[in-house]
PLY file of the C-alpha trace (Angstrom):
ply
format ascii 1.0
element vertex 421
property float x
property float y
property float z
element edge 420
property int vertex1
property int vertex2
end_header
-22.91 -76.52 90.90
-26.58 -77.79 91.27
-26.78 -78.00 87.36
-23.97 -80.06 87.00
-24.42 -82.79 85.23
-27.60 -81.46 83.49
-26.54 -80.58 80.28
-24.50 -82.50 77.41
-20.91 -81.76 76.27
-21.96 -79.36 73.78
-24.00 -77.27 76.22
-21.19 -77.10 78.33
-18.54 -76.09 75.77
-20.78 -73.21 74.73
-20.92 -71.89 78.44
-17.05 -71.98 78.70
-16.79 -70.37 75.76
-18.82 -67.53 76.81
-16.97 -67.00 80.28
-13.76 -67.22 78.77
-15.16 -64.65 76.35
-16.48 -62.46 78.73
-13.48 -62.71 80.91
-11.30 -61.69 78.18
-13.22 -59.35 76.00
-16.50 -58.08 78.45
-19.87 -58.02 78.06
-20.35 -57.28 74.49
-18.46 -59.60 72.98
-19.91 -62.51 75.19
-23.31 -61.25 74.09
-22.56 -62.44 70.77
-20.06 -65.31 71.81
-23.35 -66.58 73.42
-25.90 -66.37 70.50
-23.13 -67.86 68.23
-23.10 -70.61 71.06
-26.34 -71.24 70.90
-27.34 -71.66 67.06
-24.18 -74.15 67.62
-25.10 -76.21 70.01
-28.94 -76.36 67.92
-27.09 -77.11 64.63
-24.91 -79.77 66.28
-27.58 -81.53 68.48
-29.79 -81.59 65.12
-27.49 -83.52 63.30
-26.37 -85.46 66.66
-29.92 -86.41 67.90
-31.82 -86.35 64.11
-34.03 -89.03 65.36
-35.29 -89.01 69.42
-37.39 -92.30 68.68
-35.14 -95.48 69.51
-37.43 -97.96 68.66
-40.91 -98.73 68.45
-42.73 -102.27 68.96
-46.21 -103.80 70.26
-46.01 -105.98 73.37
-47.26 -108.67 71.61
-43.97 -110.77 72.91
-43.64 -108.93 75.81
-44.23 -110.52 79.00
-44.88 -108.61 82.41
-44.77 -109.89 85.80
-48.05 -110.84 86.62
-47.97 -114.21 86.72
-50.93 -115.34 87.77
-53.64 -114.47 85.26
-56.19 -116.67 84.94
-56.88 -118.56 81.92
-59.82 -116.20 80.03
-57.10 -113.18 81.02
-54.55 -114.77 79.25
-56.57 -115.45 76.19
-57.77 -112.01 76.22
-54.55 -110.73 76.08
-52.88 -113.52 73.80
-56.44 -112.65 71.14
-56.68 -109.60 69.01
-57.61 -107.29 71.55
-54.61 -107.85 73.90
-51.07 -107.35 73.85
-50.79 -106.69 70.26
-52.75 -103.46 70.90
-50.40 -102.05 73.55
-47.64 -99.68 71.40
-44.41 -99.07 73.02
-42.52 -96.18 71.50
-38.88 -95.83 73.44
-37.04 -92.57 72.99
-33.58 -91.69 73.22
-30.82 -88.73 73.89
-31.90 -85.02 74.16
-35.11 -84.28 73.50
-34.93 -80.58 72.96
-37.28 -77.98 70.74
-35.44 -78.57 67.72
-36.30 -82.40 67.69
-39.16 -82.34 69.51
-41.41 -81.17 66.52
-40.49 -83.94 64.84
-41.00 -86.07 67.50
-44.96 -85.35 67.87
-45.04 -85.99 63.95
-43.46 -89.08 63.78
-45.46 -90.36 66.96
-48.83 -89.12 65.00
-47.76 -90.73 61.90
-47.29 -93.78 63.04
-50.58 -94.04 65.00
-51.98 -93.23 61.57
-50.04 -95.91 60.00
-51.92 -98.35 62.44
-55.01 -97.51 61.82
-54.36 -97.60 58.32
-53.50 -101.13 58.73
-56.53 -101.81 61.30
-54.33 -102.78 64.05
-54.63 -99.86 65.83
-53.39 -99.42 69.61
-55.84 -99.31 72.30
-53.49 -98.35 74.69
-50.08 -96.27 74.11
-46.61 -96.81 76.10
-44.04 -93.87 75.58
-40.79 -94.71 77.49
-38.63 -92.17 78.20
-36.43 -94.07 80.36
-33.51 -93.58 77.62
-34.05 -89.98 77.00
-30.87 -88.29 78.71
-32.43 -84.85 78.96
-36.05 -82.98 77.62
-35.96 -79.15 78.06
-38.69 -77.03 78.72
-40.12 -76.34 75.14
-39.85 -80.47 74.26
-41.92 -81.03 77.28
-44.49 -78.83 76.52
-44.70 -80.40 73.01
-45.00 -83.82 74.83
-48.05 -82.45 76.71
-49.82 -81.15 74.14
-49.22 -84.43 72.32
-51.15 -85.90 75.27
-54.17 -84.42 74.11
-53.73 -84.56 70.41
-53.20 -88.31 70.91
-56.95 -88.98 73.24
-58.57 -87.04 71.17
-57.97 -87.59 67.48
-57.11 -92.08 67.88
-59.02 -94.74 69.56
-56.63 -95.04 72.28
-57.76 -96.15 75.61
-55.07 -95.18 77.35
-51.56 -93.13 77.58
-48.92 -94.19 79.62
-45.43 -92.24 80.51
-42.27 -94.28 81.68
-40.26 -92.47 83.24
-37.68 -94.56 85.27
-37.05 -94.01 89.38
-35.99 -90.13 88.81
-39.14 -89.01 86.83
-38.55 -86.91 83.34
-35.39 -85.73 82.59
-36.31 -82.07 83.05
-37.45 -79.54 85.94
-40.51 -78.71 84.58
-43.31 -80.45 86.03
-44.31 -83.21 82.72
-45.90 -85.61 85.04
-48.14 -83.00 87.02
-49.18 -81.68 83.24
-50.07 -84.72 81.72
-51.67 -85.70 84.62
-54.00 -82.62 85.45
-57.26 -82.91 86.40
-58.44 -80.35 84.47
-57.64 -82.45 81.48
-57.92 -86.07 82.48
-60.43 -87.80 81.42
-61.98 -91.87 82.09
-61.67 -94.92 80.47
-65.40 -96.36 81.58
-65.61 -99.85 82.47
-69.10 -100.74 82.10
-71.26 -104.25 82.16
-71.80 -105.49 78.80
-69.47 -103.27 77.04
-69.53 -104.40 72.87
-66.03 -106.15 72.71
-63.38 -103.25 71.36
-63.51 -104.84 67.74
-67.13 -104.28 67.64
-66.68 -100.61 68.13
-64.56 -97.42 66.68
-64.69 -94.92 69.14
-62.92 -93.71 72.39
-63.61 -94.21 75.45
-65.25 -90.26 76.11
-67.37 -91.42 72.87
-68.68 -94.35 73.82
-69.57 -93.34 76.72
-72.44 -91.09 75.38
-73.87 -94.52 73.77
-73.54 -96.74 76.70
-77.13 -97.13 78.20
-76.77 -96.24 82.18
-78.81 -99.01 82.80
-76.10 -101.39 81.94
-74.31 -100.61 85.10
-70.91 -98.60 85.81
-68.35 -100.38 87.46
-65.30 -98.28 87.41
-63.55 -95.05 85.92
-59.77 -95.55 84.79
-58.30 -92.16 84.79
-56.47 -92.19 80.65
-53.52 -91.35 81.46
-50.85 -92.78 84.08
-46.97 -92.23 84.48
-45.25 -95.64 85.92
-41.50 -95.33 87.02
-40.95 -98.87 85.19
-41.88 -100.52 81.72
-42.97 -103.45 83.96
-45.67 -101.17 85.89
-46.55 -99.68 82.05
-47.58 -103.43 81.02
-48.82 -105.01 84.59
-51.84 -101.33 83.81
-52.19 -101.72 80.30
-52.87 -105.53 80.49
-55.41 -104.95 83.28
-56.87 -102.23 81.56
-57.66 -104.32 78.30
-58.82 -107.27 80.07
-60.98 -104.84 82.36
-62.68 -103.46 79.01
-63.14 -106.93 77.92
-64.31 -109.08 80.81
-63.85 -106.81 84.30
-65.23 -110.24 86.18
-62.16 -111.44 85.46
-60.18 -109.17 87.61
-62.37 -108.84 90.13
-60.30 -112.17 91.64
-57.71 -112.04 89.44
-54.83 -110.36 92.13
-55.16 -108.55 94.97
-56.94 -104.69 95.16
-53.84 -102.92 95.67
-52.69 -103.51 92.53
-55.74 -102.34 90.16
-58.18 -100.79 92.63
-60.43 -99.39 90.18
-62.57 -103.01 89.49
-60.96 -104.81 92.16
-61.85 -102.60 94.73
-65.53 -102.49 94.02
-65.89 -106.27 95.49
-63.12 -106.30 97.86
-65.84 -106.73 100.43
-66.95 -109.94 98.54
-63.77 -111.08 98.87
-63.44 -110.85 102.64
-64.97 -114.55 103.34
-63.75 -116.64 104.74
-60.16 -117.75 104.21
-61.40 -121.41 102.65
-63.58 -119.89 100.33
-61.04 -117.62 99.35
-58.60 -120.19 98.92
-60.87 -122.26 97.05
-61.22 -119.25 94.14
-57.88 -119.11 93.58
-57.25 -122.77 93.24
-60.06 -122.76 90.19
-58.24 -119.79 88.98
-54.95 -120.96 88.58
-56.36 -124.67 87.57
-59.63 -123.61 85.20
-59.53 -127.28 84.00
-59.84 -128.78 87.15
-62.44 -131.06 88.08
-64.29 -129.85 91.92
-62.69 -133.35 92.89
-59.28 -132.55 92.34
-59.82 -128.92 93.46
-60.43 -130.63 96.80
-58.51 -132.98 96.91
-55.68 -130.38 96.87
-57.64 -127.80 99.52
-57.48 -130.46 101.66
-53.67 -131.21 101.72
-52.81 -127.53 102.47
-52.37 -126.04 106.19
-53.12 -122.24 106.51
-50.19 -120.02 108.17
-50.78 -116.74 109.57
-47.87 -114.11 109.27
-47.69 -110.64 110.83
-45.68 -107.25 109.06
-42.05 -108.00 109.23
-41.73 -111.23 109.51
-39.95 -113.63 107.41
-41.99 -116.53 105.35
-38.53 -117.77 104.60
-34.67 -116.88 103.98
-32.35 -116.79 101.16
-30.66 -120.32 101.28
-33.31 -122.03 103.51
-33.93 -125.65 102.47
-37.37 -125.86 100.35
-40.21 -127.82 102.17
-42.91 -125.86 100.86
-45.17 -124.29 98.37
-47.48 -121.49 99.06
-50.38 -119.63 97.86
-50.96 -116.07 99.06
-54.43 -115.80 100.09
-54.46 -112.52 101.57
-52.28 -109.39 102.59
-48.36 -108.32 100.06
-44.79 -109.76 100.77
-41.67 -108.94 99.30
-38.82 -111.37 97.41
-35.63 -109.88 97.56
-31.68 -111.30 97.47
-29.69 -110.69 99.78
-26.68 -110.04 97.93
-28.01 -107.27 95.13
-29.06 -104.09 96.91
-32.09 -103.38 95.39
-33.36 -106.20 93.55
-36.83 -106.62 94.92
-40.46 -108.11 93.79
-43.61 -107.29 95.70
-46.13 -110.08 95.89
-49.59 -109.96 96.39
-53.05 -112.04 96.99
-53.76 -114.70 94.48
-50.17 -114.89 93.93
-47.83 -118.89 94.45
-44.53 -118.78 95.84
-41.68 -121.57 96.38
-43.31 -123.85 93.63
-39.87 -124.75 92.45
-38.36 -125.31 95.41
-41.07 -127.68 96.46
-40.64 -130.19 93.21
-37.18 -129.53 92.99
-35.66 -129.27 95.95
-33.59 -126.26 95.37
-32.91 -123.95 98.37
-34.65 -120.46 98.33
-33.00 -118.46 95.89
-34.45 -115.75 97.90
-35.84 -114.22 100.80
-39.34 -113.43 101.02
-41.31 -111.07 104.16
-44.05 -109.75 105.32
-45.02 -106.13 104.37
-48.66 -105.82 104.96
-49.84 -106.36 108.33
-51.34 -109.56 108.23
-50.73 -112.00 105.41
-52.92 -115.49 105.18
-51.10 -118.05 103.11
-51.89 -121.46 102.81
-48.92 -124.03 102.69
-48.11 -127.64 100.67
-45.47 -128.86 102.39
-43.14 -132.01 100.90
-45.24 -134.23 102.58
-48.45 -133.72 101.47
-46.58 -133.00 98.02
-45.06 -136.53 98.03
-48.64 -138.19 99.21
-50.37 -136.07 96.27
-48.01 -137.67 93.78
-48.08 -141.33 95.16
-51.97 -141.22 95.50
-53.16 -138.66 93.27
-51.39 -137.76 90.08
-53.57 -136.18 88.40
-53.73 -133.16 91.28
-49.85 -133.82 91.27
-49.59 -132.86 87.60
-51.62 -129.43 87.90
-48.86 -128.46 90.23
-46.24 -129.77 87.61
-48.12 -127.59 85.12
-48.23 -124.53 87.41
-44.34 -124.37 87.51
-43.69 -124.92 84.10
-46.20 -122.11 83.20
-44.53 -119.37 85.88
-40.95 -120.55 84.46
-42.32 -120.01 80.44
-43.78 -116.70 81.75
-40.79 -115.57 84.13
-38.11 -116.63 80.83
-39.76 -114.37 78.45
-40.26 -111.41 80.89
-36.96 -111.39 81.53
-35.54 -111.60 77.94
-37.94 -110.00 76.29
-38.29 -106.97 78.12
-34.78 -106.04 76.66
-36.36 -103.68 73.45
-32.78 -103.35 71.51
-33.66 -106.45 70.30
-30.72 -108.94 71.03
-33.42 -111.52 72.93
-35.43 -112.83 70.74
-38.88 -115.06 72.56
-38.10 -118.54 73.40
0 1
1 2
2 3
3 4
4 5
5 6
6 7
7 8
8 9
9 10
10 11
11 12
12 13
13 14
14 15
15 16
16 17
17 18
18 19
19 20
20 21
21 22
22 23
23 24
24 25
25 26
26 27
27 28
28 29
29 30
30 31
31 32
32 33
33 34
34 35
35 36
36 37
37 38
38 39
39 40
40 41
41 42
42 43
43 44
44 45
45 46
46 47
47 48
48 49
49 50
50 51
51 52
52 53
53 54
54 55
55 56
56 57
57 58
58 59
59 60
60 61
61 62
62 63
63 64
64 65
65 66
66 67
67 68
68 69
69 70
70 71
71 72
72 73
73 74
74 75
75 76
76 77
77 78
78 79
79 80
80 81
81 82
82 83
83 84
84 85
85 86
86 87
87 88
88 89
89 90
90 91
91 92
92 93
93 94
94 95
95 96
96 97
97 98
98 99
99 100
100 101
101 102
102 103
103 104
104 105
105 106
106 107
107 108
108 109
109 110
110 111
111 112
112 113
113 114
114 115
115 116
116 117
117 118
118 119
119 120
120 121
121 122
122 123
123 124
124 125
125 126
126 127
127 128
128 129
129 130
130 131
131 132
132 133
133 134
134 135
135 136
136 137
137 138
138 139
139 140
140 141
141 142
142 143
143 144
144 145
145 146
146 147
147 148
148 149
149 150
150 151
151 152
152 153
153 154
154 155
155 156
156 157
157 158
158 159
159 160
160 161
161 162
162 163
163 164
164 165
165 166
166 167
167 168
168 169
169 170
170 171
171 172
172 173
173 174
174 175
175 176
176 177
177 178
178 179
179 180
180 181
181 182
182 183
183 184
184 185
185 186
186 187
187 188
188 189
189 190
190 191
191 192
192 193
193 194
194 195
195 196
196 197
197 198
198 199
199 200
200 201
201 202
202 203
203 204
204 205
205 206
206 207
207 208
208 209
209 210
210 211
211 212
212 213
213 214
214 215
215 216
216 217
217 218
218 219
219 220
220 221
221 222
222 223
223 224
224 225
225 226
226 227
227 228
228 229
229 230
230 231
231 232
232 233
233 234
234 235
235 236
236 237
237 238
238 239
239 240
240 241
241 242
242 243
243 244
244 245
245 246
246 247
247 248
248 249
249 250
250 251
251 252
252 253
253 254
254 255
255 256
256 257
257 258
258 259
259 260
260 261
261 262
262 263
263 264
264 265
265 266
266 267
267 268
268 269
269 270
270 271
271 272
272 273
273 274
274 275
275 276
276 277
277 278
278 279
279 280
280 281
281 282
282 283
283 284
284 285
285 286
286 287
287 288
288 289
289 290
290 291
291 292
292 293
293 294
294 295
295 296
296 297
297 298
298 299
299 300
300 301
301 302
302 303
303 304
304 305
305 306
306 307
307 308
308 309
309 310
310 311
311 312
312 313
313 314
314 315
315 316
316 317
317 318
318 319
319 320
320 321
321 322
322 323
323 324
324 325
325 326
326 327
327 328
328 329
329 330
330 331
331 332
332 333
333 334
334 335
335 336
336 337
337 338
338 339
339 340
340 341
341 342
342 343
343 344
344 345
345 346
346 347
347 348
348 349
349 350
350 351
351 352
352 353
353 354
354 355
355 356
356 357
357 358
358 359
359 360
360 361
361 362
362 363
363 364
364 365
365 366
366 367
367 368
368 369
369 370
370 371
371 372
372 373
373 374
374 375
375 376
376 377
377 378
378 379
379 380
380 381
381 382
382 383
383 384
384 385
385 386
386 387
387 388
388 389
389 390
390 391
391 392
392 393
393 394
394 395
395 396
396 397
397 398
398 399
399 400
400 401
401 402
402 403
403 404
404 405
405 406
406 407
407 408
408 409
409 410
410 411
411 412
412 413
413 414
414 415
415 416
416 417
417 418
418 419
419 420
């Protein structure tokens, strides 16, 4: 009873067919009702599940949900050394030990493909959010692969998706690939030569960075995310951390990438003003320190407490918000489920606030304090009737979270049937 539901058709035909044996005929004769069972159900998954590898793509048109990367971030990871170097490889049906050799070789020969070509990954996505089942043996094979992979490519980082119930199998993949015996760092250093300047791992060029020039962080090289949107949020912050960590450092809050963040949380503990003020030139980099301002000075800072509401699904819009300090969470009432955590550095109700369209949803407090600075309709309207120019950058914001938010959502389908827009 507790397996049910673990194994495919086949697997299950070939255990009636040895109790009815056994039943009818005894011990003997199930013996070999069983091994006949077996080579069956191998023959017939081989031919059923020839190829475990759905599909395989860079994220070079793949959007996450971080919305709010600043301007060098984005170019980092619209340039040579960003998304296009993230490899997603999604797998499919049973993953079992007569596939799974094939499997590690086709996920090696690719790699090799890409560095053939030059474009080779810097960090690696396997998603095995479509596998329906990987025994014992496969998993093992996928562990080992770990290794093979950090060792013998330039790849930063590995990354397992596994969805919300972890791998498909009871033994423990995620604890294995994420031992500490075997983990090793992805260094984040000052004055690291950019990654086209260099051709070796992260454990390699190590030895040749000069301690002098200052360690900032150590990114364990491997990491299993229940989501393909957690796989991209890391990998993105990972290659802009090995590019320009500064630009993290204020980029989102330190819960969600502690590793640089975390090292100047205390700088970031100001006061509020200042704080607010750094996020303003990082969402508006072209800015003039007029118009930066000019809009600091229209917006009224609000002070929230864990569990209570910002706003609710349906309230009229009066407002736009930045979130200067503590997480919230957006969620609709009316899908069970459907939630999106929010964090420092992060805008919220920007539609609603040039639009005038009620909240589509309902937003709350889950840290204990939250400091959030408020535009309200008012000051919006004065801002367009007096000054433009700071108008338009909020104009600009909205269109840029909409572009962003459109694209996550139809491009993170990977069966290809949305296409970018």
């Amino acid at each position: 009873v507790d397996s049910y539901g673990d194994y495919d058709r086949l697997e299950y035909c070939g255990i009636w067919l040895i109790t009815v044996v056994m039943v009818s005929f005894g011990m003997d004769a199930a013996l070999v009702a069983g091994a006949i069972a077996a080579l069956s159900t191998y023959a017939a998954q081989s031919i059923i599940y020839q190829d475990p590898i759905r599909g395989e793509m860079s994220a070079t048109r793949l959007r996450s949900s971080a919305w709010n990367r600043c301007l060098k971030a984005q170019k980092i990871l619209d340039g040579k050394n960003g998304r296009q170097r993230i490899f997603i490889i999604q797998l499919q049906g049973h993953i079992f030990f007569g596939n799974a050799i094939k499997l590690v070789d086709d996920i090696k020969h690719k790699l090799k493909v890409k560095r053939e070509a030059g474009v080779e990954p810097s960090v690696v996505i396997l998603d095995f959010t479509g596998a329906l089942g990987l025994d014992t043996s496969a998993a093992q094979s996928i562990a080992k692969l770990k290794r093979f992979l950090l060792t013998n490519f330039n790849v930063e980082g590995l990354i397992f998706v596994t969805g919300q119930d972890g791998f498909p199998c009871f033994f423990d993949l995620s604890q294995k690939v994420l031992d500490g015996s075997e983990l090793s760092y992805i260094r984040i250093v000052e004055h690291r030569p950019p990654l086209h300047e260099h051709r070796l791992s992260a454990r390699s060029l190590a030895k040749h960075i000069e301690p002098k020039q200052g360690l900032i962080a150590e990114i364990p090289n491997t990491r299993v995310c229940e989501t393909l949107d957690d796989a991209l949020i890391f990998a993105e912050d990972v290659l802009i951390a090995l590019e320009d960590p500064s630009l993290l450092q204020t980029d989102a809050d330190v819960e969600r990438f502690p590793y640089v963040r975390g090292s100047v949380r205390a700088s970031l503990t100001s006061q509020n003003s200042n704080r607010m003020k750094s996020i303003l030139e990082t969402l508006f980099p072209s800015a003039s320190a007029i118009e930066l301002n000019t809009l600091l000075s229209t917006l009224s800072i609000e002070k929230y407490y864990s569990g209570n509401y910002v706003w609710k699904q349906g309230d009229p819009s009066e407002s736009l918000k930045f979130v200067v300090d503590g997480s919230l969470i957006s969620l609709l009432e009316d899908e069970h489920g459907a939630t999106e955590s929010i964090y420092a550095g992060s805008t919220i109700g920007e539609l609603g606030l040039v639009s005038s369209y009620h909240r589509l949803t309902t937003v709350k407090v889950v840290s204990d304090v939250a400091i959030l600075y408020s535009l309200d309709k008012n000051q919006w309207e004065f801002l367009t009737e007096n000054h433009p120019k700071v108008a338009r950058l909020i104009d600009k914001l909205v269109i840029q979270y909409l572009a962003h938010r459109v694209q996550h959502v139809s491009n993170n389908i990977l069966d290809g049937r949305s296409l970018p827009v």
